[in-house]
C-alpha positions as CSV (number, residue, x, y, z in Angstrom):
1,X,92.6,2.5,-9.6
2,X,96.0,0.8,-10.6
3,X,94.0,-2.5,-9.7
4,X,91.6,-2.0,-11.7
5,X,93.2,-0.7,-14.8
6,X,95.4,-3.8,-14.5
7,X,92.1,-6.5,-13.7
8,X,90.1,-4.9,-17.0
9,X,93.2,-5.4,-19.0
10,X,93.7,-8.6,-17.7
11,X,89.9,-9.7,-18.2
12,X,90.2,-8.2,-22.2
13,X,93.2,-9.9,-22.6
14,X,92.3,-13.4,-20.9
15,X,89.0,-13.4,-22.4
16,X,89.3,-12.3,-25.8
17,X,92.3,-13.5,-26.0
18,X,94.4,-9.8,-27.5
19,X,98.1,-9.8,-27.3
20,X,99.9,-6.4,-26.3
21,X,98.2,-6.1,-23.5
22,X,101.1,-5.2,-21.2
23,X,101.5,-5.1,-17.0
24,X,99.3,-1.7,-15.4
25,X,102.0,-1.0,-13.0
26,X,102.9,1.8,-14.9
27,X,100.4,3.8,-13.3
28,X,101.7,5.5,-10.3
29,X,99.7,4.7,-7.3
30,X,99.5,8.1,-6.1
31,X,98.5,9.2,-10.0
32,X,95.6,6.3,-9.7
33,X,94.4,7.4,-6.5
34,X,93.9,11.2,-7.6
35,X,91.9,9.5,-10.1
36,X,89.9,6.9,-8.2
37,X,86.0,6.5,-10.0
38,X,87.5,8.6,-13.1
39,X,86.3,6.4,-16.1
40,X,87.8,8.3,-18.7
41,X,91.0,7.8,-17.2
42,X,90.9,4.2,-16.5
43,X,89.6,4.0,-20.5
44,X,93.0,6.4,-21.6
45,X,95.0,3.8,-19.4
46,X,93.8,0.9,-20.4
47,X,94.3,2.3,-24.0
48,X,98.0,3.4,-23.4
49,X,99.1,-0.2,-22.1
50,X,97.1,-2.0,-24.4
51,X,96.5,-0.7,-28.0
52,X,95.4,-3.8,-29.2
53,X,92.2,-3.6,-27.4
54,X,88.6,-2.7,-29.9
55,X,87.5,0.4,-28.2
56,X,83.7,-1.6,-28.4
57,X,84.8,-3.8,-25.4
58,X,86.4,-0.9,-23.2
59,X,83.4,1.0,-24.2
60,X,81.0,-1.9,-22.5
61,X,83.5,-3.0,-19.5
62,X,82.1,0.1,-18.0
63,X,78.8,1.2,-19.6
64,X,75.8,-1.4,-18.5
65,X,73.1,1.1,-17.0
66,X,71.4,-2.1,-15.2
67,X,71.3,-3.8,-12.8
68,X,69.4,-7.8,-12.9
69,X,69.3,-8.8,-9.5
70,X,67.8,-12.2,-8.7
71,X,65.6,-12.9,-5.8
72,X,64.2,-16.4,-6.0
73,X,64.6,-19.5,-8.1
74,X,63.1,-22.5,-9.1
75,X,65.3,-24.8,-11.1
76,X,65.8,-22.6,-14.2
77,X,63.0,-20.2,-13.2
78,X,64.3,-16.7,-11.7
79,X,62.6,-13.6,-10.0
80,X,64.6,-10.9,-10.3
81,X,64.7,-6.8,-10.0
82,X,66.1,-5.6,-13.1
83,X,67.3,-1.8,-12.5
84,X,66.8,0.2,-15.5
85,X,67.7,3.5,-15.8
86,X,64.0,5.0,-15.8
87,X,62.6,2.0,-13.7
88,X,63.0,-0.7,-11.7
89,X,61.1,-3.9,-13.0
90,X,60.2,-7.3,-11.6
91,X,60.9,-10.4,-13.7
92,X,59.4,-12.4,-15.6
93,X,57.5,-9.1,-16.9
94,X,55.4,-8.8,-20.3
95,X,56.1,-5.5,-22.3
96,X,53.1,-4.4,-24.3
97,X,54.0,-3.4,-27.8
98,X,53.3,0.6,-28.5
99,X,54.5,0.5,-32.0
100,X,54.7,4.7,-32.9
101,X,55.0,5.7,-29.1
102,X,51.5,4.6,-28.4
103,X,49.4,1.0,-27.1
104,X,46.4,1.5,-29.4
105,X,43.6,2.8,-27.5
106,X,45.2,3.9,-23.8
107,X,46.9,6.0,-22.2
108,X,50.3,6.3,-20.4
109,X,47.8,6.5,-16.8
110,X,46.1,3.5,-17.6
111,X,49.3,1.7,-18.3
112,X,50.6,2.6,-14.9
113,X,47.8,1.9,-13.1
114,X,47.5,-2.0,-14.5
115,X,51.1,-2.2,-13.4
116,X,52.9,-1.9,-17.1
117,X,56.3,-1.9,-16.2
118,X,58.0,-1.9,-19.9
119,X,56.2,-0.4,-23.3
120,X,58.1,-1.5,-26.4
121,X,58.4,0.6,-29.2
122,X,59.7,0.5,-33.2
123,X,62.5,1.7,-34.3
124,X,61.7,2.1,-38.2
125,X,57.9,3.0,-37.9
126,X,59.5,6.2,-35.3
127,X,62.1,6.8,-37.9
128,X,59.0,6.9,-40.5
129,X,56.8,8.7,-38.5
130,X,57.5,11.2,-36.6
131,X,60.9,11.0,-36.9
132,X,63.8,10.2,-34.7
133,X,65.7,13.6,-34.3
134,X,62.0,15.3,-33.5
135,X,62.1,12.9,-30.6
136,X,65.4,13.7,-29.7
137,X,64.7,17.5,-30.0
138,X,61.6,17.4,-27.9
139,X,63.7,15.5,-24.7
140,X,63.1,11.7,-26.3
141,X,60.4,9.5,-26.5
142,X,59.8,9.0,-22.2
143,X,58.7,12.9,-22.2
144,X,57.1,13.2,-26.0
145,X,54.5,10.2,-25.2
146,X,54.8,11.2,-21.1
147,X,56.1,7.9,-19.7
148,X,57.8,7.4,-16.5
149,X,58.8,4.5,-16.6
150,X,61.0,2.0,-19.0
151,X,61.1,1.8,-22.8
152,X,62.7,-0.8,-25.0
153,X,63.1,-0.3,-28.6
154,X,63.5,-2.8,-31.2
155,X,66.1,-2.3,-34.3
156,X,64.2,-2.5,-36.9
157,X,65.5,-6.2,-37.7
158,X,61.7,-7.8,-37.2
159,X,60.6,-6.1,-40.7
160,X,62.9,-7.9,-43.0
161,X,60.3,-10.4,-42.3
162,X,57.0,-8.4,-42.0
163,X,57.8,-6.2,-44.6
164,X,60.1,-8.6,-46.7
165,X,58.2,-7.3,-49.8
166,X,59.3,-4.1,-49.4
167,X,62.7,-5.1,-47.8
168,X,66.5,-5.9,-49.8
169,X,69.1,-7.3,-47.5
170,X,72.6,-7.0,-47.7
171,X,76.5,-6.9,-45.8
172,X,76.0,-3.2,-45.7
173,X,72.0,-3.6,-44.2
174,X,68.6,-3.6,-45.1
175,X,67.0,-1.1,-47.9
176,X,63.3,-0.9,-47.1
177,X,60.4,0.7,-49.7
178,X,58.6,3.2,-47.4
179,X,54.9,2.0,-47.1
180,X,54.2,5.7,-46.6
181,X,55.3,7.4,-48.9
182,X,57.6,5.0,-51.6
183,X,60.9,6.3,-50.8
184,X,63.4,3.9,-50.2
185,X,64.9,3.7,-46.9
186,X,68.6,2.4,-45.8
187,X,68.6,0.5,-41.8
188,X,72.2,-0.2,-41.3
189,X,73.6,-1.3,-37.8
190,X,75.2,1.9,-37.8
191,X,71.6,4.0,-38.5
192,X,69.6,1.5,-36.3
193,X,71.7,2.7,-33.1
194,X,71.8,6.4,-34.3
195,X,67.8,6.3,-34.6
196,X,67.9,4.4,-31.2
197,X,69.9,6.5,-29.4
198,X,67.9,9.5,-30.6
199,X,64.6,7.7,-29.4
200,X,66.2,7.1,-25.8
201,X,64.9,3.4,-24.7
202,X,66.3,2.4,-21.2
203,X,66.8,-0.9,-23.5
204,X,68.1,-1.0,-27.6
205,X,67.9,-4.0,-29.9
206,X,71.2,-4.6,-32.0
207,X,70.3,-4.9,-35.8
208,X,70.0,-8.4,-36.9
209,X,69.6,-10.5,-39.7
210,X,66.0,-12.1,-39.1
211,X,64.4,-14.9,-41.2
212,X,61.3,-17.3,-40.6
213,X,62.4,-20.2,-38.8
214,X,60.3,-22.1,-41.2
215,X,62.9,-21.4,-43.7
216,X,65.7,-23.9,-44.4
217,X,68.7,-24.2,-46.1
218,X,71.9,-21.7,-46.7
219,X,70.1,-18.5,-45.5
220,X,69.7,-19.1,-42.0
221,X,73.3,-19.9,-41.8
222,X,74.0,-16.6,-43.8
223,X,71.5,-14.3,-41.3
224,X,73.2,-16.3,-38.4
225,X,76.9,-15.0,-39.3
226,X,75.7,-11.2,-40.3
227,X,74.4,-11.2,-37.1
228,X,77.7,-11.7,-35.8
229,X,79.2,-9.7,-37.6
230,X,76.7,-6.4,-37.7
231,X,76.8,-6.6,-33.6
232,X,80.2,-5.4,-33.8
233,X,79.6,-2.3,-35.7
234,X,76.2,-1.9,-33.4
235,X,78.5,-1.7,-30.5
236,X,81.0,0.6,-31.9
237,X,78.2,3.1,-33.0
238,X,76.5,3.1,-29.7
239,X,76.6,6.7,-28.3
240,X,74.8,6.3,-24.9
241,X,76.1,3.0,-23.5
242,X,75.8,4.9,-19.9
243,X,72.3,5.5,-19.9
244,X,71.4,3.2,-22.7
245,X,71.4,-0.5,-22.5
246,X,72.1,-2.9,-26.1
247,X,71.1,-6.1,-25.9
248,X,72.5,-8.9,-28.6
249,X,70.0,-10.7,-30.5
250,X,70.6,-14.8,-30.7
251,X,69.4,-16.1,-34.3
252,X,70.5,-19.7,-36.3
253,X,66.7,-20.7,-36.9
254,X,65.7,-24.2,-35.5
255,X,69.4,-25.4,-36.3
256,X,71.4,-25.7,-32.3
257,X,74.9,-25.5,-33.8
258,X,73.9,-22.2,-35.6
259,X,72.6,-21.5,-32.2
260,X,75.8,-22.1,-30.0
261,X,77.7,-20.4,-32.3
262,X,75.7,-17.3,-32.2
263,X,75.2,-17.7,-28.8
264,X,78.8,-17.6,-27.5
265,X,79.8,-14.9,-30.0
266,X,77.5,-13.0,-28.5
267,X,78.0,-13.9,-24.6
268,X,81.8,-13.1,-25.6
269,X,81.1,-9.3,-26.3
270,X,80.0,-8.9,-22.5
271,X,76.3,-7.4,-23.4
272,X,73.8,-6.1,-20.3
273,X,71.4,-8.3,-22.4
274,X,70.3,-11.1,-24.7
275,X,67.2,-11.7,-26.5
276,X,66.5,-14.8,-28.4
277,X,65.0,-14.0,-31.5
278,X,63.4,-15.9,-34.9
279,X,60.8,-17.8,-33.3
280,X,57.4,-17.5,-33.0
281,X,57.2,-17.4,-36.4
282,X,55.2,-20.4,-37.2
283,X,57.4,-23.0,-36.3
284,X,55.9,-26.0,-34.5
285,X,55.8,-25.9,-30.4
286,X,58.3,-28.6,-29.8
287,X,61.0,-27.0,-31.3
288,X,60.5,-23.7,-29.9
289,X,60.5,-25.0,-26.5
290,X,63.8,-26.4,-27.0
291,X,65.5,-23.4,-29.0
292,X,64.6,-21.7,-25.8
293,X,65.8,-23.9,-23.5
294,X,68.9,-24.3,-25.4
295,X,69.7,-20.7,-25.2
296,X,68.8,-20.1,-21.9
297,X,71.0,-23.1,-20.8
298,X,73.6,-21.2,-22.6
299,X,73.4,-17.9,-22.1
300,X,74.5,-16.2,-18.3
301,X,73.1,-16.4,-15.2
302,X,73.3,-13.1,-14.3
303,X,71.6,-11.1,-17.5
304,X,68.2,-10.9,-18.0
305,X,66.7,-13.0,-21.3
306,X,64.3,-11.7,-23.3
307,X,62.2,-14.1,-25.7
308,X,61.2,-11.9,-28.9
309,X,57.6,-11.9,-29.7
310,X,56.1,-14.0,-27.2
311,X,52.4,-13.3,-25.9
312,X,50.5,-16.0,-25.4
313,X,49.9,-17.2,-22.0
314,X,51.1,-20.6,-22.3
315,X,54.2,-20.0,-23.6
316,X,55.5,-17.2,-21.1
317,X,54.7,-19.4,-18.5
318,X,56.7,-22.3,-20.0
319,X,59.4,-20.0,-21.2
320,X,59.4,-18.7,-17.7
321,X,60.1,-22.1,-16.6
322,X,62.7,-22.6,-18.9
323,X,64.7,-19.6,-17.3
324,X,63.4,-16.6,-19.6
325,X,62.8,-13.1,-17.9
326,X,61.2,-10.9,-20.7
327,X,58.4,-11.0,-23.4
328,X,56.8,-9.0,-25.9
329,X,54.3,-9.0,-28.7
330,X,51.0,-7.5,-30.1
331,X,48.8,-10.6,-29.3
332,X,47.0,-9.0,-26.3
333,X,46.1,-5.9,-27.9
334,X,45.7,-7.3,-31.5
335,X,42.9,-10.6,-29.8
336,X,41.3,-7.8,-28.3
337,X,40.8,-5.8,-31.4
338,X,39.1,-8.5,-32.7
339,X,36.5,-9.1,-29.5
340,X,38.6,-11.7,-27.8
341,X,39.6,-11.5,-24.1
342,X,42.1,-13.1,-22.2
343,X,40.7,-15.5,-19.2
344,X,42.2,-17.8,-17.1
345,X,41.1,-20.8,-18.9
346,X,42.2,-19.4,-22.3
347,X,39.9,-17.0,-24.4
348,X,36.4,-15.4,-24.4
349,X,34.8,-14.4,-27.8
350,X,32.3,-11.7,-27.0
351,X,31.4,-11.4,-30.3
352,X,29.4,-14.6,-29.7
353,X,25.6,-14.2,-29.4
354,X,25.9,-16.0,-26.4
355,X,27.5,-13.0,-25.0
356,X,24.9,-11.0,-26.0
357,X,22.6,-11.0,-22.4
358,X,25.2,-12.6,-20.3
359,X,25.4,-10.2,-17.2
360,X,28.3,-11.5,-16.1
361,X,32.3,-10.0,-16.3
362,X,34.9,-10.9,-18.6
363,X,36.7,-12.8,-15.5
364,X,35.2,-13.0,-12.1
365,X,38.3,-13.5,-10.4
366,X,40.2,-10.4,-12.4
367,X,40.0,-7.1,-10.2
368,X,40.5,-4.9,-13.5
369,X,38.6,-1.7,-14.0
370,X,36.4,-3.3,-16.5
371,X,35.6,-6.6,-15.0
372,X,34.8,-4.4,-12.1
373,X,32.4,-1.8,-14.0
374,X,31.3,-3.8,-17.4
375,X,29.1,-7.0,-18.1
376,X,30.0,-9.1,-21.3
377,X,26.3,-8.4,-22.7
378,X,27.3,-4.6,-22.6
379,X,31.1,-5.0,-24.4
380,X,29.3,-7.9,-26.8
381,X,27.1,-4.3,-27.7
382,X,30.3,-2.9,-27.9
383,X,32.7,-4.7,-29.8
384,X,30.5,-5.3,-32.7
385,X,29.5,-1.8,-33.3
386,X,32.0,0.4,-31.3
387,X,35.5,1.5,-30.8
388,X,35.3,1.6,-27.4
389,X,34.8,-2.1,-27.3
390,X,38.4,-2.2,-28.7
391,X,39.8,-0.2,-26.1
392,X,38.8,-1.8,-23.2
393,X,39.3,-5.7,-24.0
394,X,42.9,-4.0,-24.3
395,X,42.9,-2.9,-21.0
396,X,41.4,-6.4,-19.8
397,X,43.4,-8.1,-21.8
398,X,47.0,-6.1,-20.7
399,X,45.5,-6.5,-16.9
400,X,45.7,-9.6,-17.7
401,X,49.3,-9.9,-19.2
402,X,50.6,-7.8,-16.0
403,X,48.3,-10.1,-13.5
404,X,50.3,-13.0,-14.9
405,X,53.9,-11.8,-14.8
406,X,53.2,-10.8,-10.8
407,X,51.9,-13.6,-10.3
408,X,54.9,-15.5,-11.9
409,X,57.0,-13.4,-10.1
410,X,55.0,-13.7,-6.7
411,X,55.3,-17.2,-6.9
412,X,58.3,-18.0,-7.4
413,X,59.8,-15.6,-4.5
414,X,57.6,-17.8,-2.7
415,X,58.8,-21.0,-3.4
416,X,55.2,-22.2,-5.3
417,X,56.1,-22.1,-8.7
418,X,55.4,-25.7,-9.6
419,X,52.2,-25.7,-7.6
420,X,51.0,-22.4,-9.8
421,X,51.9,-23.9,-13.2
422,X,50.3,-27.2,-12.4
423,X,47.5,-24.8,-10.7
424,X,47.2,-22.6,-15.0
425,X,47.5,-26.5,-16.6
426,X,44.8,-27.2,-15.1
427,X,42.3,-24.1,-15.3
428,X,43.7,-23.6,-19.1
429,X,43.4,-27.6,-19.7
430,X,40.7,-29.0,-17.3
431,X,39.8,-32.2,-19.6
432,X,43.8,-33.1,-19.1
433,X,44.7,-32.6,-22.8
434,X,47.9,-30.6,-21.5
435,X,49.5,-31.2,-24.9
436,X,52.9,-33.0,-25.4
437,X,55.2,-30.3,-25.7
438,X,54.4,-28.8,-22.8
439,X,55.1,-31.6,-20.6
440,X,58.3,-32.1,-22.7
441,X,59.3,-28.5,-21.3
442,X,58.2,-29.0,-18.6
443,X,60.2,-32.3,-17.9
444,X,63.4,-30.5,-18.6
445,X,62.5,-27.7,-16.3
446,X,61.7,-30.3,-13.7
447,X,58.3,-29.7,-12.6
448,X,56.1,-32.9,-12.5
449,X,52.9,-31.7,-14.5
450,X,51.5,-36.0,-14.5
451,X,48.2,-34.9,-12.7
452,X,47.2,-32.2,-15.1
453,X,47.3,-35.0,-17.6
454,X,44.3,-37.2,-18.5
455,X,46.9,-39.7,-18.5
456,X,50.4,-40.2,-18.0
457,X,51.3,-39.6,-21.8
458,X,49.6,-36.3,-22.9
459,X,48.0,-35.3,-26.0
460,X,50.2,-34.4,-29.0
461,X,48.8,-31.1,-29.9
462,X,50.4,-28.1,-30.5
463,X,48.1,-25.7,-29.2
């Protein structure tokens, strides 16, 4: 116990660079071995020797409830286990977004049995409706919408953009207009964990300052530093670091200084997690790509990565690439309200009249309940006149999403990955018009793409 009273002080002390942090010897071996795996009193030692030490670090040199264990690597490109406290996940995993406790349309059984191994839900619509402490009262969100396994929640951050009409920023946080019922509603980093911490994700969000990376100038700078700054106070509120796991949020827009900087203010506070956040936002592809490899590059090796509101095929399989582990957003189940499902070679519009006596599945190759029971002329009936038709392009379409992340995973414990990116190029791209900024990626992840492209130099899209 001694030793590791004295080897935290000396990693709080080394890293962060505190003074006062005086020798552990203090501590009487036979004292330290009558408590040996007694936190509390390795925290009131480390406390004693070394008052100079914020209680947020000693609170996270012994609360990460994960574990991220890789198993197989490419490059950059990791399979891993990541342990939550609820479940244990494979990487790189999609998480379906269930914005008020719910993916629109299914239930929890459905989501199990397509393999969903993470649902993400919202911090400020659950505050809005029903209500954070009613979650808490009724046992948290895992038992009030009867899921199993692991929940993520974000922090309410991504509305300053979505609702920015309704939203005023400031040092203290974010005052939003409820679009329910008017009243005006104060998210501090403070209230973001308490709400979060009520809900009970295996995984929380730190509050953030977010703005559209198409956005230049003075602000982005501004959001980047209140980032910084409001993780602190995240940490300090957080209540459940034992069984709750907060991940730090990486903003500075399209700009890599503001990047690094955030970056390594964040790595310093010793997170479980990081998630790189602003993008997908409308900025163009090339520059996403490389804010994601940047931060990935930069970030460690042993915490799972989590790109913010990615969904589109394409780019989790580049991102994978790249050395991301974790994506989210309401693509899948948002296409699918709208009569589009999700194939291997990109998208299928049954609202076509072509569909309309085609007697063929979705996807012949998928093995999902309704390529299995369904023809397209029958969802085509479907999707333009019932809500059913909704409801089960989402389950394609998140069959899907999970197909993909095994298969990423599969392959690269297997040592294929190249072969199975160049394998989707050339299904999603079969004329060769891979565009550029895909084999930009793809050079820096080192996986030679040249015969997916119609010719050595590939198109310049951005698709």
């Amino acid at each position: 116990m001694a030793t590791i009273v004295a080897t935290t002080i000396g990693r709080v002390s080394g890293r962060a660079g505190w003074r006062g942090a005086r020798r552990a010897d203090n501590v009487s071996a036979t004292e330290a071995e009558s408590h040996d795996g007694d936190a509390e009193f390795v925290l009131r030692e480390i406390c004693r020797v070394s008052v100079q030490v914020p209680i947020w670090w000693l609170k996270l040199c012994f609360s990460m409830a994960l574990h991220f264990e890789i198993l197989g690597r490419f490059n950059r490109t990791r399979a891993a286990h990541l342990t939550l406290p609820h479940f244990t996940c494979q990487t790189p995993l999609f998480m379906p977004v269930g914005t008020q406790g719910t993916i629109k349309g299914l239930t929890t059984d459905q989501l199990e049995d397509i393999g969903c191994q993470i649902i993400l839900g919202n911090t400020y619509h659950l505050e809005l409706r029903p209500g954070s402490q009613l979650i808490d009262d009724l046992g948290g969100l895992h038992k009030f919408m009867n899921w199993k396994r692991a929940l993520l929640t974000d922090s309410g951050g991504f509305q300053m953009v979505s609702l920015l009409h309704l939203a005023d920023i400031t040092e203290e946080g974010v005052t939003f207009q409820s679009p329910v019922d008017g009243k005006p509603m104060l998210l501090t980093p403070e209230e973001s964990i308490h709400i979060q911490n009520n809900i009970g994700a295996d995984i929380i969000m730190a509050l953030d300052d977010v703005v559209k990376t198409t956005i230049t100038g003075p602000r982005i700078e501004e959001a980047m530093y209140r980032t910084l700054r409001w993780i602190d106070r995240c940490i300090a509120a957080h209540k459940k670091p034992d069984v709750q796991n907060l991940f730090g949020i990486v903003q500075g827009g399209l700009d890599p200084v503001l990047r690094d900087i955030c970056m390594r203010g964040l790595v310093e506070r010793n997170l479980p997690g990081y998630a790189i956040g602003g993008l997908a936002g409308g900025e163009d592809k090339d520059s996403f790509w490389r804010v994601v490899a940047q931060c990935t590059a930069g970030l460690p090796e042993n915490k799972p990565r989590y790109v913010m509101g990615v969904g589109y095929p394409l780019d989790i399989v580049v991102c994978s690439a790249l050395g991301a582990d974790m994506y989210d957003c309401v693509y899948p189940t948002r296409t699918a309200r709208f009569g589009t499902a999700l194939v291997p070679e990109g998208v299928l519009k049954l609202k076509q009249n072509a569909m309309a006596t085609d007697e063929r599945p979705i996807d012949p190759t998928c093995s999902c309940m309704v390529c299995k029971k369904y023809t397209r002329a029958y969802l085509h009936c479907l999707v333009t006149k019932d809500a059913m038709g909704s409801q089960l392009l989402s389950y394609h379409n998140l069959s899907f999403m999970m197909r993909l992340s095994r298969d990423l995973h599969m392959s690269i414990l297997e040592g294929r990955f190249p072969e199975f990116v160049r394998g989707f190029l050339r299904v999603q791209f079969p004329k060769g018009d891979v565009p550029q900024w895909v084999h930009n990626a793809m050079e820096v992840a080192g996986i030679d793409i040249s015969e997916c492209c119609a010719s050595t130099k590939c198109l310049t899209s951005s698709v």
